[in-house]
N, C-alpha and C positions, 0 to 999 in steps of 0.2 A: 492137705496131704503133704504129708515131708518131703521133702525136693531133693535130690543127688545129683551130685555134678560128679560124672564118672569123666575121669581124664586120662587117656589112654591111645597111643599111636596105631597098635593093631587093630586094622578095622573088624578080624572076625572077633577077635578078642574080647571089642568092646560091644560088640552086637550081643553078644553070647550073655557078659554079664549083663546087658541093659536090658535083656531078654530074661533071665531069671529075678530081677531088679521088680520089673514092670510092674509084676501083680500087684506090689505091696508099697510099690512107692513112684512118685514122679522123677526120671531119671534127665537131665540135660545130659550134652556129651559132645567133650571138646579130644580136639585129636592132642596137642598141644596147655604147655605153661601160658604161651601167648592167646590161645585162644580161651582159656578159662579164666583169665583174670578179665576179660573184655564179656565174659557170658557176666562176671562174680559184678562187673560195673552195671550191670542192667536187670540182675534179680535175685531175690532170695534164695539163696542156696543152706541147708542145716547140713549139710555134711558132702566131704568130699573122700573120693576114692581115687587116688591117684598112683599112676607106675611113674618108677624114677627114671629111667632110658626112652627120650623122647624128645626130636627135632625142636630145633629154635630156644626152648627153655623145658629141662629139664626137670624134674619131680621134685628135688632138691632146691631147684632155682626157685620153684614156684611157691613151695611151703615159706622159705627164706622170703621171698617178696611180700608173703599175707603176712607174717608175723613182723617184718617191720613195722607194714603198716596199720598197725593193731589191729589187723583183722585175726579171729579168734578161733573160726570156723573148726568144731573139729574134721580131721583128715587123717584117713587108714591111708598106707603107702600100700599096694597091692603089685607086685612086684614078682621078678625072678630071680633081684639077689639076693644072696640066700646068708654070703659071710655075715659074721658081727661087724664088721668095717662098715656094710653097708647099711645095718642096723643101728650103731652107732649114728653115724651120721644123720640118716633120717630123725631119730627122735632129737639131735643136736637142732635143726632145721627145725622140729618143732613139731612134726607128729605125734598123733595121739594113739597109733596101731600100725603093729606091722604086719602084714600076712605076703607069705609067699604064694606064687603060682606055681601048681605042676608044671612040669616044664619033663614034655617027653624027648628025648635026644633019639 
């Protein structure tokens, strides 16, 4: 089964996607950059879903650390910034997709 490492600080956030995720795919899920690079050292992961606004290492920091380390993995940024700034940057960093989140004010 394909494996997702969804990386995401909000905890209903990431319940909700690992919750529509489940049926179709096996989801791990880190709150944290720091805590997905230590899931990424101990198992196969085919793809990551990650927000950029997030404690200790950020969605940016953490694309930048895989792609150093030629790690290849592709990674949608799932996100609430919406500018080209923050689009720019993310595929500088080395994403493969950007989707935005609703975001009801």
């Amino acid at each position: 089964m394909v494996c997702i490492l969804l990386v995401e600080d909000d905890d209903k956030l990431r319940l909700l996607t690992k919750t529509k995720l489940s049926p179709l795919y096996h989801v791990e899920e880190a709150a944290n950059g720091e805590e997905a690079l230590e899931i990424l050292d101990t198992k196969h992961i085919d793809l990551l879903i990650v927000d950029v606004q997030m404690p200790k290492m950020n969605g940016y920091e953490l694309v930048e650390a895989l792609r150093e380390a030629e790690d290849f993995t592709p990674v949608i940024m799932l996100t609430a910034m919406t500018s080209f700034e923050h689009k720019r940057q993310g595929f500088a960093a080395g994403i493969d997709d950007y989707i935005t989140k609703l975001v009801n004010d």
